[in-house]
Residue, then its C-alpha position, 0 to 999 in steps of 0.5 A: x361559287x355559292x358565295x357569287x350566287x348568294x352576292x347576286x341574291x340567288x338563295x341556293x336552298x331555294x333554288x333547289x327546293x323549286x328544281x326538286x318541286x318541279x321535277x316532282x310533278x313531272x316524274x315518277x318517283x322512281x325516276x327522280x329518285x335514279x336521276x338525282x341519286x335521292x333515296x326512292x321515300x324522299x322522292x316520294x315525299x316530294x311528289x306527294x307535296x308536289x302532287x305530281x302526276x306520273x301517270x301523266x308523265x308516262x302518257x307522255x312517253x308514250x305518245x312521244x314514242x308513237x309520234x316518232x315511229 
């Protein structure tokens, strides 16, 4: 599949350091790290690069989970 990918110029490394950057902005480390199965300073590091909020993110949770009651 790798190969089919990289024949259609989709470049898997870069593919996934965006994924990985993204959802570093929008999750707590903590949470990436469990969802991803990366080890928890890894996802650290991504979020401090990414910047993320997870205040934000927990805001969010919060607001979604009053909204629905």
């Amino acid at each position: 599949m790798g190969e089919r990918l990289r024949n259609l110029g989709i470049r898997l490394a870069e593919a996934r350091s965006t994924a990985l950057f993204q959802l570093a902005t929008e999750l707590p480390a903590a949470v990436l790290a469990r969802t991803l199965g990366l080890d928890i300073t890894v996802a650290v590091k991504w979020q401090r690069a990414a910047a993320g909020n997870w205040a934000a993110y927990a805001a969010e949770i919060s607001n979604r989970t009053s909204t629905q009651e």
